[in-house]
N, C-alpha and C positions, 0 to 999 in steps of 0.2 A: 504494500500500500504506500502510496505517497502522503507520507505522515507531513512532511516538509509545507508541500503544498499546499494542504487544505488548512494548514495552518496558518500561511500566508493570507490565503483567503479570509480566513476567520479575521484573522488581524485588520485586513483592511476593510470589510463589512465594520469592524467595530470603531473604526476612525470616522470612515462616514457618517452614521450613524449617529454619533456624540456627536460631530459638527451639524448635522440634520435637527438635531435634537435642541442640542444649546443654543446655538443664533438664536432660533426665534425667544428662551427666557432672555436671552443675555439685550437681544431690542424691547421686550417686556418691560425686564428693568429700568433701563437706558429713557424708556419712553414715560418713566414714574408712573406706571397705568397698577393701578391695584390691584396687588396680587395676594390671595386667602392662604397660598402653601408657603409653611416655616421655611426658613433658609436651608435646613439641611436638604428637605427634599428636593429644592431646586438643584442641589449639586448630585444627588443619589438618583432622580427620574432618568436625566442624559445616560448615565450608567449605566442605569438597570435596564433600561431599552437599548443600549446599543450591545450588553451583556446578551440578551436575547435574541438580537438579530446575528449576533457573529455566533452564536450555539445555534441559532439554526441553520445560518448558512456553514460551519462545521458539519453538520451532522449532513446538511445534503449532502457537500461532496463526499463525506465519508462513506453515504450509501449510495452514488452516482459512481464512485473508483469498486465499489465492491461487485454494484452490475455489469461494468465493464469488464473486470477479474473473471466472473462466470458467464461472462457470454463470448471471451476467450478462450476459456477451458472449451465449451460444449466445440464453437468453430476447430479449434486446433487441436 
């Protein structure tokens, strides 16, 4: 398996992501528009969503390399 690779991937799903995510609190703020969530959560939300898009996008290609693995096998 390409351990390397989907790692990569993972990695860069999760930058996106947190920049996806933070711009619009960080213009929120910037804009003084009232906002009801404590400060911590504005730093943990970006996190924890881009935490879950790079585990999801992990896990595809770790079951995307696994189907290609057995659809190698059955051809060759």
């Amino acid at each position: 398996m390409k351990l390397r690779d989907w790692q990569i991937r993972a990695a860069k799903t999760f930058v996106q992501c947190f920049g996806g995510v933070l711009v619009p609190e960080i213009v929120l703020l910037l804009n003084n528009l009232p906002v009801d969530i404590s400060a911590a959560w504005k730093v943990l939300f970006p996190v924890l969503c881009s935490a879950i898009a790079a585990g999801i996008a992990a896990v595809w290609n770790i079951i995307l390399e696994e189907l290609k693995k057995k659809e190698g096998e059955e051809n060759g």
